[in-house]
VOLOLO-943305 format. One record per residue (C-alpha): chain; x, y, z; residue in one letter. Coordinates in pm, 1 decimal, decimal comma, always signed. Example, Ala and Ser with C-alpha at 12.3 -4.5 7.8 and 13.67 -1.06 7.14 Angstrom:
<atoms>
ATOM;A;+1230,0;-450,0;+780,0;a
ATOM;A;+1367,0;-106,0;+714,0;s
</atoms>
This chain:
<atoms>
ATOM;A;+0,0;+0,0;+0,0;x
ATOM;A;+105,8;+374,0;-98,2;x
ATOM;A;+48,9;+597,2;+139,0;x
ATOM;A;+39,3;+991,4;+78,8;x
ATOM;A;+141,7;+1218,0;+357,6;x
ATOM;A;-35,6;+1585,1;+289,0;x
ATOM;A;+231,7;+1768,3;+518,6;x
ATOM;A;+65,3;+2071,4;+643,9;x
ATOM;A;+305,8;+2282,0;+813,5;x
ATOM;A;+685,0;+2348,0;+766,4;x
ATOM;A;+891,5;+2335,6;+1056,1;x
ATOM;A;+1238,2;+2496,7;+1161,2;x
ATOM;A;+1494,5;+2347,5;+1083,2;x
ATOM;A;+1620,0;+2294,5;+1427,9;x
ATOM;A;+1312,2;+2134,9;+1503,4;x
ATOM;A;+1303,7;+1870,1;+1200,1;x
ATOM;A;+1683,4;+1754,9;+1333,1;x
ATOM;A;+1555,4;+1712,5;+1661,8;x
ATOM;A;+1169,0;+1544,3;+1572,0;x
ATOM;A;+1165,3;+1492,9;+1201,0;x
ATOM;A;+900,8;+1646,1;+1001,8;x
ATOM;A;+528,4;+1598,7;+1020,9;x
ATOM;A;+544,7;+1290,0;+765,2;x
ATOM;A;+834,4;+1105,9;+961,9;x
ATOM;A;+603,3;+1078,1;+1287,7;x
ATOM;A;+339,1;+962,5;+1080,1;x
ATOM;A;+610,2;+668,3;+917,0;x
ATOM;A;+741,6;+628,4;+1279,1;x
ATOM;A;+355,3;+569,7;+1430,5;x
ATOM;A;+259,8;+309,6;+1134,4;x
ATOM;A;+590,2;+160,4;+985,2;x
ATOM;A;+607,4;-123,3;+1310,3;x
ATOM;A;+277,3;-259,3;+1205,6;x
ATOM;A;+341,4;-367,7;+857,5;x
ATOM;A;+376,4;-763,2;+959,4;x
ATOM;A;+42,9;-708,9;+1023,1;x
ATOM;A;-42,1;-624,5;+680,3;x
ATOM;A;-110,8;-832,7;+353,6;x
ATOM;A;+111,7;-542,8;+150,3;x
ATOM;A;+423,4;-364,9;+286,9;x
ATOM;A;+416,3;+43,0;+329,5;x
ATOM;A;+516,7;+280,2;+108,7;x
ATOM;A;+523,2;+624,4;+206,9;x
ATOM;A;+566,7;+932,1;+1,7;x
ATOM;A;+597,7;+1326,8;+163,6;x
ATOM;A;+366,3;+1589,9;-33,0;x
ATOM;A;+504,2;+1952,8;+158,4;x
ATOM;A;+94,8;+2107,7;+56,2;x
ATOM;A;+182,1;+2425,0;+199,5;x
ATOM;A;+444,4;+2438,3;-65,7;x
ATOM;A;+124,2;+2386,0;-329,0;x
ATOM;A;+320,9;+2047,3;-389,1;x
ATOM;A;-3,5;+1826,7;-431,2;x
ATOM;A;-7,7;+1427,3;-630,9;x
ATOM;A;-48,3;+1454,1;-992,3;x
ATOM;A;-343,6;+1257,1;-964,4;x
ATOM;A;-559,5;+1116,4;-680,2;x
ATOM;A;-429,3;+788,3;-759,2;x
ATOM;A;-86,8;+862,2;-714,0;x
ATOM;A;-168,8;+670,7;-374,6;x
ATOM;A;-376,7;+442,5;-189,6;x
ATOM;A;-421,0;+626,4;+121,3;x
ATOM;A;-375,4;+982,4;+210,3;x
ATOM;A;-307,1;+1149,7;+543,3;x
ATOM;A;-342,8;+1481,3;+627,5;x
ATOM;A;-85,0;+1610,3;+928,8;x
ATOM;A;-173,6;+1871,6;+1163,1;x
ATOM;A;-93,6;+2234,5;+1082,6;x
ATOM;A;-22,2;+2607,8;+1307,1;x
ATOM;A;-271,4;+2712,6;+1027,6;x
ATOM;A;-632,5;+2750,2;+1086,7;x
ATOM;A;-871,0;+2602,2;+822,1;x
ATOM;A;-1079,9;+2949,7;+735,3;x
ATOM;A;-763,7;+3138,4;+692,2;x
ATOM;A;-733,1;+3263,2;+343,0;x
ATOM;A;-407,1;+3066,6;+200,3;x
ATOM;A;-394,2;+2940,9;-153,6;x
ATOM;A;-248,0;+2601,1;-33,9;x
ATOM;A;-550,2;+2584,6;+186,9;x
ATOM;A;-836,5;+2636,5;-70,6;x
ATOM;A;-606,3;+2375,4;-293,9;x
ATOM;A;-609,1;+2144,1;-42,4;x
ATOM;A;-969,7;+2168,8;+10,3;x
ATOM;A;-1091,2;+2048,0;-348,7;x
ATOM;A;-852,9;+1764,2;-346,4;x
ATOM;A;-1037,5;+1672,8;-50,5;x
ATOM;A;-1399,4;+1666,4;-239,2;x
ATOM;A;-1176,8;+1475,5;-534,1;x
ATOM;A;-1104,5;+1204,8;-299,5;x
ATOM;A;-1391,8;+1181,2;-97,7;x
ATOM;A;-1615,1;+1152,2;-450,2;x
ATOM;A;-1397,5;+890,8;-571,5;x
ATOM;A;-1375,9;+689,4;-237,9;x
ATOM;A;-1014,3;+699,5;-140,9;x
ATOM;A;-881,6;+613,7;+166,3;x
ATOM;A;-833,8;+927,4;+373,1;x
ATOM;A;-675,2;+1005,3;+737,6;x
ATOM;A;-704,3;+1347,7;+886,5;x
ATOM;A;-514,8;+1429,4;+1208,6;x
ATOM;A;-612,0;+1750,6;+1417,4;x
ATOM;A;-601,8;+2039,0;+1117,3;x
ATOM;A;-627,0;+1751,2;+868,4;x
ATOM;A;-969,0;+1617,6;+1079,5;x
ATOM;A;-1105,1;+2012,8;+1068,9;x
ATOM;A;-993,2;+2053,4;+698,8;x
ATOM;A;-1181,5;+1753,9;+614,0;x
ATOM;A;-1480,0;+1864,9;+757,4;x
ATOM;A;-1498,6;+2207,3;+612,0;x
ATOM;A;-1415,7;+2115,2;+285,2;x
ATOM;A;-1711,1;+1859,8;+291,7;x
ATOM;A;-2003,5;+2094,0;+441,8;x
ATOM;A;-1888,3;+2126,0;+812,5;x
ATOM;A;-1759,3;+2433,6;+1018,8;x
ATOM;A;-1430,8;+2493,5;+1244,1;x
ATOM;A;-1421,4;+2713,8;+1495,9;x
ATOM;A;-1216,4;+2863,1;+1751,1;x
ATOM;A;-1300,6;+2677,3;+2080,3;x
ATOM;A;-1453,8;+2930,3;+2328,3;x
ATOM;A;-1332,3;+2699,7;+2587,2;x
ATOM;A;-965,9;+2781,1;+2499,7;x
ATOM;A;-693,1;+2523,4;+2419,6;x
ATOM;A;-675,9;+2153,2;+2446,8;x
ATOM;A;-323,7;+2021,2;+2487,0;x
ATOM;A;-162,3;+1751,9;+2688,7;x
ATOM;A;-271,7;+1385,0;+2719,0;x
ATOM;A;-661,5;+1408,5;+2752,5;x
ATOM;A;-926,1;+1102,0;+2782,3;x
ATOM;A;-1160,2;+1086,7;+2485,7;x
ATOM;A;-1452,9;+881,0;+2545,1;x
ATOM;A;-1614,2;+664,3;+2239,9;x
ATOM;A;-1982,5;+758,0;+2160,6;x
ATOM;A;-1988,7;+471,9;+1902,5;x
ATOM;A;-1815,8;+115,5;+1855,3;x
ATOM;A;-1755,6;+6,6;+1537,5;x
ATOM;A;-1609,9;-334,8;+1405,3;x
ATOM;A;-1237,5;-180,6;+1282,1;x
ATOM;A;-1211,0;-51,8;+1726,6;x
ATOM;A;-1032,5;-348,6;+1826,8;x
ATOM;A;-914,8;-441,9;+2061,9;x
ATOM;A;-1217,8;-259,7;+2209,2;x
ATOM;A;-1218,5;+27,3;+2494,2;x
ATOM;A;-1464,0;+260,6;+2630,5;x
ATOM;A;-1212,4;+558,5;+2603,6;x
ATOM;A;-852,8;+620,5;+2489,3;x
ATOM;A;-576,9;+831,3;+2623,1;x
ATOM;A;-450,7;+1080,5;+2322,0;x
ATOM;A;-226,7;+1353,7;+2250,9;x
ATOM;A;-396,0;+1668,2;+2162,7;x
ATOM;A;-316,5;+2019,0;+2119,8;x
ATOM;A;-524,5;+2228,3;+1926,2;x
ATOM;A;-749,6;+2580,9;+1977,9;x
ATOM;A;-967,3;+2521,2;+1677,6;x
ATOM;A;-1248,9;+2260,6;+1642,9;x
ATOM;A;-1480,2;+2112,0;+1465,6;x
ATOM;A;-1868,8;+2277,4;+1543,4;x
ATOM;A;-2034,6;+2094,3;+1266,0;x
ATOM;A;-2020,7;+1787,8;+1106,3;x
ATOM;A;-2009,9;+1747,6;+759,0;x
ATOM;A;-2320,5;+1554,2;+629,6;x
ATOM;A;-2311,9;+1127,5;+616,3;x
ATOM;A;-2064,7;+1208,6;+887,1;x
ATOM;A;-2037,7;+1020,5;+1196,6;x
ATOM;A;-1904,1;+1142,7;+1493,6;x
ATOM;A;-1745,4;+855,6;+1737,5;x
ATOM;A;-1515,3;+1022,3;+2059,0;x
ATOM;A;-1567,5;+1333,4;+2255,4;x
ATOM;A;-1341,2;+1507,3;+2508,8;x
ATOM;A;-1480,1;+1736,4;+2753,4;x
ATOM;A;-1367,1;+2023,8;+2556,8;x
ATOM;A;-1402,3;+1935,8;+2185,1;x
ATOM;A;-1736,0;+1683,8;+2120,3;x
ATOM;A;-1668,9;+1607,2;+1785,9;x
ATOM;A;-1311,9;+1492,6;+1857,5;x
ATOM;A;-1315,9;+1206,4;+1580,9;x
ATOM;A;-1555,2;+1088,2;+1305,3;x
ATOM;A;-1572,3;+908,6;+982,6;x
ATOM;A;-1762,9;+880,7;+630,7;x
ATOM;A;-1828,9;+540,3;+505,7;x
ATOM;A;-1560,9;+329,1;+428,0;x
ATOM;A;-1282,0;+567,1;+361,7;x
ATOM;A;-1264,5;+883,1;+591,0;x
ATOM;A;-1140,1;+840,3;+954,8;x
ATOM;A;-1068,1;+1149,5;+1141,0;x
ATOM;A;-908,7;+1254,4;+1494,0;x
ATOM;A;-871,8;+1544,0;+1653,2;x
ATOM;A;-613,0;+1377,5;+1863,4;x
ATOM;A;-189,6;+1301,0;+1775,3;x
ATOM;A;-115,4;+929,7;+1785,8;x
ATOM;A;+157,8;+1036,3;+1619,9;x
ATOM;A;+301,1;+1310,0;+1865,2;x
ATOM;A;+547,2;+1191,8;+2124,4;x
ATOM;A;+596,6;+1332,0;+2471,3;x
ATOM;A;+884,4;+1534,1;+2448,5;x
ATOM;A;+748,7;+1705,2;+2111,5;x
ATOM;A;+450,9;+1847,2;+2303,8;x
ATOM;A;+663,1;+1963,8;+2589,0;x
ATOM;A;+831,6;+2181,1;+2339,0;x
ATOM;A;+455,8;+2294,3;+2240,6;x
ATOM;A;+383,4;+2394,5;+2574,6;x
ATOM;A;+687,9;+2595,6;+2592,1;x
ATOM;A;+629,6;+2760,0;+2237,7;x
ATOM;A;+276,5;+2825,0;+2330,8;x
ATOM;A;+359,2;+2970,5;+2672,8;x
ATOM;A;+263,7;+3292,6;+2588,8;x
ATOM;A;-95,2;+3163,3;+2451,6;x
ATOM;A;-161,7;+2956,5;+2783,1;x
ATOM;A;-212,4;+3065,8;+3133,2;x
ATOM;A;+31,9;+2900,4;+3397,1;x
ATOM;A;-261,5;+2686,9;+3510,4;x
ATOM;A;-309,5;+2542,2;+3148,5;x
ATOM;A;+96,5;+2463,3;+3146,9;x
ATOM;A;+44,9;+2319,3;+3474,4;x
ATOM;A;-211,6;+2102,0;+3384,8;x
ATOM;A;-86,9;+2006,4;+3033,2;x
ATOM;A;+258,7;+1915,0;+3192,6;x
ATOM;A;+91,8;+1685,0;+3442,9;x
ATOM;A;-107,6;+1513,7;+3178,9;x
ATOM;A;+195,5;+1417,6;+3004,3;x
ATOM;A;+297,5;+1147,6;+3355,8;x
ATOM;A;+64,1;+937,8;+3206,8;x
ATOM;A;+68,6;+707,0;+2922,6;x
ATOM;A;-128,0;+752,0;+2577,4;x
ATOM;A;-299,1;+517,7;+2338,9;x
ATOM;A;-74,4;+567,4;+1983,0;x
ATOM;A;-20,6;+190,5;+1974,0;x
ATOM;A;-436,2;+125,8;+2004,6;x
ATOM;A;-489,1;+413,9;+1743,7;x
ATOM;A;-238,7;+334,4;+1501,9;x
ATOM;A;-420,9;+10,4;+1532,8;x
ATOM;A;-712,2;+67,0;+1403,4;x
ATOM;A;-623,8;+289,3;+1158,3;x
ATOM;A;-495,6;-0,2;+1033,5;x
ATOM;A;-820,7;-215,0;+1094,4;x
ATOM;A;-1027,7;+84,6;+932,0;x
ATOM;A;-832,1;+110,7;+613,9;x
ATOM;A;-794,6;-267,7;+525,3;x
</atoms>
């Protein structure tokens, strides 16, 4: 299987030395699985906010859209780009993962609305509870532990969508639309350390209790294993 990474967001140098790019935690979070799988990985890196976009939607068998410091309703070329090879896929059934901006970009470009979160932000390790169980959730759990770190969210769903985990500050944290879109608001693919260095570049955006609190998340352990999981079962 081919899988397309739609980076959305170009990082410092310093910071792709340290963490990799956007793409490489993505290839990190789903490379061990492939003895699971009847076809190895392949993975290959469109940079989107560089307008660099597949020839064709069949370049690849699965797409996945990384997170972004953009918001979806700003006014960026790369953005409105993005957003009609969204419909393209979604009208043609392809496989498509969106993580955080790529779960609100999905959304909006298919009828639904994203919204700064009156409640502030969301970052840290944070419990998101599942309001549906499907067959592809296994093993099965009530609720998963996930990265997160966003101020934007999704207020409305786009239509035939189906929303399936909720946090107590973001309700449509995760949906999907039929066979072939799976969303989360969530980073399976963001490690520990990375969102420590969030918190610190973000300092000035959160009050010391919202550090506080986001730092003490992080003692606990999240679910990337369980997600990257069913990913996996969803896109079999």
């Amino acid at each position: 299987m081919k899988i397309g990474i739609l980076d959305a967001d170009h990082l410092s140098d310093s910071v792709i030395r340290k963490y990799g790019c956007y793409a490489d935690a993505f290839i990190r979070l789903l490379s061990p699985l492939q003895n699971e799988q009847v076809q190895t990985l392949f993975f290959h890196r469109y940079p989107v906010f560089n307008m660099e976009f597949p020839h064709s939607i069949d370049e690849c068998d699965m797409y996945i859209i990384t997170g972004s410091q953009y918001s979806t309703y700003e006014n960026i070329a790369w953005i409105k780009e993005l957003e009609i090879f969204i419909r393209q896929l979604h009208i043609h059934n392809k496989k498509l993962l969106g993580i955080c901006f790529g779960h609100q970009i999905i959304a909006q470009s298919l009828g639904g609305k994203v919204e700064k979160n009156k409640k502030g932000w969301e970052i840290g390790i944070t419990t998101t509870h599942l309001t549906e169980v499907r067959e592809w959730m296994k093993p099965v759990r009530d609720f998963f532990f996930i990265i997160v770190s966003h101020q934007d969210h999704v207020t409305k769903l786009p239509d035939k969508a189906v929303n399936f985990c909720e946090t107590n500050l973001c309700p449509h944290s995760g949906f999907y639309i039929g066979k072939h879109i799976l969303t989360f608001q969530g980073h399976p693919e963001f490690t520990k350390d990375y969102v420590k260095l969030i918190i610190k570049l973000q300092s000035g955006n959160l009050s010391k209790e919202q550090r506080q609190i986001a730092k003490m998340s992080l003692r606990q352990s999240d679910d990337h294993q369980l997600i990257a999981q069913w990913i996996v079962n969803f896109n079999k």
